[in-house]
N, C-alpha and C positions, 0 to 999 in steps of 0.2 A: 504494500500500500504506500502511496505519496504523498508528501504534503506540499500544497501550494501552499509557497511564498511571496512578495512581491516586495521591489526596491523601485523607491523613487528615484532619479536620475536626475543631469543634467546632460548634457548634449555632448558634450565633455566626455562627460564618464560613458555617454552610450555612445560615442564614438568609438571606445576602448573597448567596451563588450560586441559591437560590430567587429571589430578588427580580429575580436579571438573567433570568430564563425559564430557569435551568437553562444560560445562555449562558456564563458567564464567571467567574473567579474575581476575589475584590474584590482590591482594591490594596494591598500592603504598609504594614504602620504606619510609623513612622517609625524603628523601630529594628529593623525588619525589612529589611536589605539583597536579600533574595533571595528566591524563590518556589521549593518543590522538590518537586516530585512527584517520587513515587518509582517503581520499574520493577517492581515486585511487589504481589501483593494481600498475600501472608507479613510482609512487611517494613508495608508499610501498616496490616494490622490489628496488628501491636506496637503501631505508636505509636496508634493510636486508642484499643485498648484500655487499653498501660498510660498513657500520659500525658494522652491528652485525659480518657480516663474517670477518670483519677488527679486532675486536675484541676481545684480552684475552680471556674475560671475560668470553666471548660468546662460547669461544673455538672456533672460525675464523666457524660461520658457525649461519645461517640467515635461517629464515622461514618467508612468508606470509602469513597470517593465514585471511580470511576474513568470516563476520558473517552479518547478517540483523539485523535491529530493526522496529521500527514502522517511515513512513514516519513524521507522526503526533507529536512525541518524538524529532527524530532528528531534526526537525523545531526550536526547543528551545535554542540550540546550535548555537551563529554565530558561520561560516566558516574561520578559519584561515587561510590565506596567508601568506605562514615565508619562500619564497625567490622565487623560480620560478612561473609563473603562477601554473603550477600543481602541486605545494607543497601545497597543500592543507589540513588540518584536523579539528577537533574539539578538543577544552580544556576543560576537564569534571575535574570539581576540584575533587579531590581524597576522599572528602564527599559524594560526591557523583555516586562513584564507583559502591558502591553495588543497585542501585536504575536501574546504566545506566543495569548492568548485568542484573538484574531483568528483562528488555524490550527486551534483546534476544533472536528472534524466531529461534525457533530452535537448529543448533547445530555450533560452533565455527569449522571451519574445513581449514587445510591447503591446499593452492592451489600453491603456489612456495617453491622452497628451494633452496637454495647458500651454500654450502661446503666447506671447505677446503679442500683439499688433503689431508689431515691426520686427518678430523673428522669422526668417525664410529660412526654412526646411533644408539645409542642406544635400544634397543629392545623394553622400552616402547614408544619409537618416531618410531620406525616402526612399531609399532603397529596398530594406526591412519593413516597411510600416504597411500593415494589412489597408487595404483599398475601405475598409467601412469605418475607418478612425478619422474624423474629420477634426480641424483644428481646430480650436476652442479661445479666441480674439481676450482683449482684454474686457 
């Protein structure tokens, strides 16, 4: 049995998960201790829409990207509570990043997106994105 997981993104970071085939999420920066997907799409498009899309960084524009693992894996993980009930995820220390990717069935695939008004899609991110995900403006 599997559990869906999903990670908010920036364009950025799903550049870098494009680049591995859709296989793996890239490696924590240096002041990133932890990788956390979270256990909901609800709680996942918050943070994409308000902070990735909120975002410089991000160039104001959020992805939810969700992927399975093994039931039996994610067991290992407690469930993080960090403010509403459905703010739900797991903290996978950043050692062990390339282990969690390892246990990914299948393929990392986006399922929301949040835009800004002025972010254009770059052509390797539309490359990946199913034809019924329509962008979502400010």
């Amino acid at each position: 049995m599997w559990r869906t997981l999903y990670r908010p993104t920036g364009p950025n970071e799903l550049a870098l998960i494009i680049d591995s085939g859709m296989k793996r999420f890239p490696p924590r920066l240096f002041w990133q201790p932890i990788f956390y997907p979270v256990l909901n799409v609800a709680y996942a498009s918050e943070i994409a829409e308000r902070w990735n899309r909120g975002d410089e960084d991000s160039d104001h524009a959020g992805f939810v990207t969700a992927f399975e693992i093994p039931e039996e894996y994610f067991q290992q993980f407690p469930v993080q509570t960090v403010g509403l009930d459905h703010h739900q995820e797991l903290w996978v220390p950043d050692h062990q990043l390339s282990e969690f990717n390892d246990r990914i069935v299948h393929e990392i695939r986006v399922e929301k997106m949040f835009l800004g008004r002025n972010f254009d899609v770059p052509d390797k991110i539309k490359s990946i994105l199913p034809s019924v995900i329509e962008p979502l403006g400010e």
